[in-house]
ZAPA-523843 format. One record per residue (C-alpha): x, y, z; residue in three letters. Coordinates in pm, whole numbers, padded with zeros to 5 digits, always signed. Example, Ala and Ser with C-alpha at 12.3 -4.5 7.8 and 13.67 -1.06 7.14 Angstrom:
+01230-00450+00780ALA+01367-00106+00714SER
% end
This chain:
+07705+04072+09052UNK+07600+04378+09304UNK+07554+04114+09532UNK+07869+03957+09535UNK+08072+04319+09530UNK+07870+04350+09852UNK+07744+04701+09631UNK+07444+04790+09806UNK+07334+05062+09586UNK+07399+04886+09295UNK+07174+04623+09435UNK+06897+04865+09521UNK+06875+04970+09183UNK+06922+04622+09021UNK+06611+04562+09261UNK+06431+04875+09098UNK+06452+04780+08774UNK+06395+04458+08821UNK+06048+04530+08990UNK+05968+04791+08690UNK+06008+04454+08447UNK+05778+04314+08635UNK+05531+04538+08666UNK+05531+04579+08266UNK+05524+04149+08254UNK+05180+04184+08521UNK+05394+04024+08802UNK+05220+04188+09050UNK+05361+03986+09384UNK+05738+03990+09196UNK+05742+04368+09106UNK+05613+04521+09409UNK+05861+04287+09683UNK+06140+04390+09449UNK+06045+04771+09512UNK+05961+04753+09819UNK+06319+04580+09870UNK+06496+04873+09667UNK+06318+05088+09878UNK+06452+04946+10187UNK+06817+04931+10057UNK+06791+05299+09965UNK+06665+05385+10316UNK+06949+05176+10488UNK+07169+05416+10302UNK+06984+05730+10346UNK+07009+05809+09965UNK+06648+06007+09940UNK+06714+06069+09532UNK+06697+05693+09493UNK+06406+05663+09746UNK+06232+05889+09525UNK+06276+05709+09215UNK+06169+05383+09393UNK+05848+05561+09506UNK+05771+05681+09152UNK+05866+05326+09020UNK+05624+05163+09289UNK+05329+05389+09207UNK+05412+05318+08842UNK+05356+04931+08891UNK+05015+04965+09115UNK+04875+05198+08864UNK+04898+04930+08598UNK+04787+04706+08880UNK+04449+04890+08879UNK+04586+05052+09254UNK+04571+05406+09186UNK+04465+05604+09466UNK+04767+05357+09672UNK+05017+05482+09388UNK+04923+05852+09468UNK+05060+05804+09806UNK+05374+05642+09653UNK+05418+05904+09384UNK+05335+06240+09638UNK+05647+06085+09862UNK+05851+06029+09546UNK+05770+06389+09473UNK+05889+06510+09839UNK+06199+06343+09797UNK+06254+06452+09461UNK+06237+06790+09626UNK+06441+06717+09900UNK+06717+06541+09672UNK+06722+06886+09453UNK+06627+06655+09155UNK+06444+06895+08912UNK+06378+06606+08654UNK+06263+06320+08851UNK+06030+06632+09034UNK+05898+06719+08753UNK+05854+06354+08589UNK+05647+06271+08965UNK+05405+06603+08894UNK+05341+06490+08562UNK+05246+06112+08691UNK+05026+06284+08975UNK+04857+06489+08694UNK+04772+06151+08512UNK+04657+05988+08789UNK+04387+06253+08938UNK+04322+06275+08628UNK+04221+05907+08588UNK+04052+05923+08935UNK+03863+06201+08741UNK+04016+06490+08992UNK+04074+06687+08695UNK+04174+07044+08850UNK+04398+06881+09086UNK+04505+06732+08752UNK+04556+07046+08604UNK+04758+07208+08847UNK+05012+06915+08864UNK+05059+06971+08479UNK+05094+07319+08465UNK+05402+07276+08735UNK+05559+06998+08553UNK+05578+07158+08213UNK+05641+07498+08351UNK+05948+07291+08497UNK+06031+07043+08169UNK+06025+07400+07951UNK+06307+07543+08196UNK+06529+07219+08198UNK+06467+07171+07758UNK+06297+06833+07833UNK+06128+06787+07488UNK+05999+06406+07531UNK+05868+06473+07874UNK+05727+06801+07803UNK+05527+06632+07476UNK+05364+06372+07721UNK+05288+06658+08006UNK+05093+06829+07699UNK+04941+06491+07631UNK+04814+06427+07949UNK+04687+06793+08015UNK+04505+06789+07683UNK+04351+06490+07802UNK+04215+06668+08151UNK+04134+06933+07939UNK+03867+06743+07684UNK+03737+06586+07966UNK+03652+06928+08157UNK+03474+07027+07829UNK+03744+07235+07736UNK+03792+07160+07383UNK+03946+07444+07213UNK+04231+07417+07489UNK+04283+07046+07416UNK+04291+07041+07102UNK+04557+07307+07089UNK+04747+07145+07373UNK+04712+06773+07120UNK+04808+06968+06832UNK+05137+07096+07034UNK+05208+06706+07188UNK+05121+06578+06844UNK+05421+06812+06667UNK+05655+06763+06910UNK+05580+06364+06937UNK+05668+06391+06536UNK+05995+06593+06542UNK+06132+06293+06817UNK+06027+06052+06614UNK+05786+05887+06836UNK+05523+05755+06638UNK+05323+05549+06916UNK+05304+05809+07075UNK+05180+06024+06811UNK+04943+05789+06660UNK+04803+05798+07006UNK+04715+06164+07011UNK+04598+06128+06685UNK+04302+05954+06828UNK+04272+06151+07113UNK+04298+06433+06896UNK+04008+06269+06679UNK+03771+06230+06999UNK+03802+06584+07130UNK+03693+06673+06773UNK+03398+06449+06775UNK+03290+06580+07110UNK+03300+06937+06962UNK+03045+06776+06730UNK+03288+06759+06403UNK+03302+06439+06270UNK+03446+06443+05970UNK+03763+06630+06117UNK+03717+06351+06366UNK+03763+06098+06055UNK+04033+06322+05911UNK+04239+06227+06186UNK+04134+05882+06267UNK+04231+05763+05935UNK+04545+05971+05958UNK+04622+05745+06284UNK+04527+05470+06071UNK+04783+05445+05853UNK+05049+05545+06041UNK+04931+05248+06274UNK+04972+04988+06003UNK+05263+05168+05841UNK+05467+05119+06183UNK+05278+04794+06268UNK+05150+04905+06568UNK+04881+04702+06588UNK+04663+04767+06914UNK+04659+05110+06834UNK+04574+05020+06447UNK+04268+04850+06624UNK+04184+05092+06819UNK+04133+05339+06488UNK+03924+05068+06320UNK+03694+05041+06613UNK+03658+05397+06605UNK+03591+05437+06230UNK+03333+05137+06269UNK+03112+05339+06519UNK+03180+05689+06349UNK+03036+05481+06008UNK+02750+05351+06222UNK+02662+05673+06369UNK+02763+05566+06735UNK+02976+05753+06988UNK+03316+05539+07019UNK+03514+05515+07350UNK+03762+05820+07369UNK+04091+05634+07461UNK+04329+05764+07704UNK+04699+05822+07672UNK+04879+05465+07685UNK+05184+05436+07918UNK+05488+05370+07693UNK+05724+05088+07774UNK+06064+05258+07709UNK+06171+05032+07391UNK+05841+05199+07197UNK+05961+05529+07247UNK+06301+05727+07223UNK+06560+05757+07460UNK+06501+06071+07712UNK+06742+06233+07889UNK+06895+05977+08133UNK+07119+06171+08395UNK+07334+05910+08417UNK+07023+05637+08530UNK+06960+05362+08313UNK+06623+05320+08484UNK+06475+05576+08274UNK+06446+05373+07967UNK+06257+05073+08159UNK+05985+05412+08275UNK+05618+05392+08166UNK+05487+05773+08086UNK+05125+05831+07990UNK+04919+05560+08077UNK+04577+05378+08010UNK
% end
């Protein structure tokens, strides 16, 4: 339809979306020529806002591809743009996705410092969802610098606000994590408190990965072994609630934490 109103940006986000569907799907060749087309329409019209959400969207689908120090580069010029565009949201969103992936890449006080920034900025704009993941992956950074204390009072802040939105996923989620900062602070039973906790809100909500996930972790807990921590999961939009859109209905197709 964008096509044949000869709407170019209409198009170019059509494209976007298009390549974020993708990406989700594992369409690695389809999602990153659709971006990379997006991107193109966006520069033809010298629209940097929508250049910067293409960037973020690219570096989005190479980090599930496995390609994360190639969706830094993306994300850090999504994150100039953002800046240049004035966009105090989509800046903010590409600090908190730089923060997960040094993090990931194990640069964890690069990691931190993107963090701080983005929820010193989600706090100012009243950005509750994004803020609860920027305190998800920062708690994250934080257990695996060996500062528990800190994490578990940054989970125990994502894990509130997670409940008042009514994301359980997401909250399950740092349930576990939660869990495995405890057992690294050598308290397993509050470990088991909260595993079983994430338990049955798993099955309650059928979420079933995540329900696995628990299981696996009770299993080594009851047979004395150290289970896996697991990392923040990037949520496909239609397992979480809606954010703050700005008008752009790309926001719903965005991953957030990721693992």
């Amino acid at each position: 339809m964008a096509r044949r109103r000869g709407d170019r940006l209409e198009e170019g986000r059509c494209l976007r979306h298009l390549g974020s569907i993708h990406g989700y799907l594992g369409h690695q060749e389809q999602a990153l020529r659709h971006l990379r087309d997006a991107t193109a329409i966006f520069e033809e019209l010298d629209v940097a806002a929508e250049q910067a959400r293409a960037h973020y969207g690219t570096a989005c689908a190479l980090y599930l591809f496995g390609r994360i120090p190639e969706a830094v580069a993306f994300s850090e010029r999504g994150l100039a743009l953002s800046r240049v565009a004035g966009d105090e949201l989509w800046t903010a969103e590409c600090l908190n996705e730089l923060a997960w992936f040094h993090s990931n890449l194990g640069e964890l006080e690069k990691s931190l410092v993107y963090s701080e920034e983005a929820l010193a900025m989600f706090e100012v704009l009243d950005a509750p969802w994004q803020r609860a993941q920027s305190w998800d992956c920062l708690g994250y950074a934080l257990r695996r610098l060996g500062r528990y204390e800190e994490s578990v009072a940054t989970y125990r802040r994502a894990l509130e606000a997670f409940g008042e939105l009514g994301d359980h996923r997401n909250a399950v989620g740092v349930l576990m994590r939660l869990g495995d900062t405890l057992l690294a602070m050598g308290d397993r039973e509050a470990a088991r408190v909260h595993w079983v906790r994430a338990l049955a809100d798993a099955e309650q909500r059928a979420l079933l990965p995540s329900a696995q996930q628990v299981r696996d972790r009770l299993a080594a807990l009851d047979a004395e072994a150290d289970p896996v921590p697991v990392v923040p999961e990037r949520a496909v939009g239609s397992h979480r609630v809606p954010v703050p859109t700005s008008g752009d209905p790309a926001r719903g197709l965005r991953p957030s934490m990721g693992g």
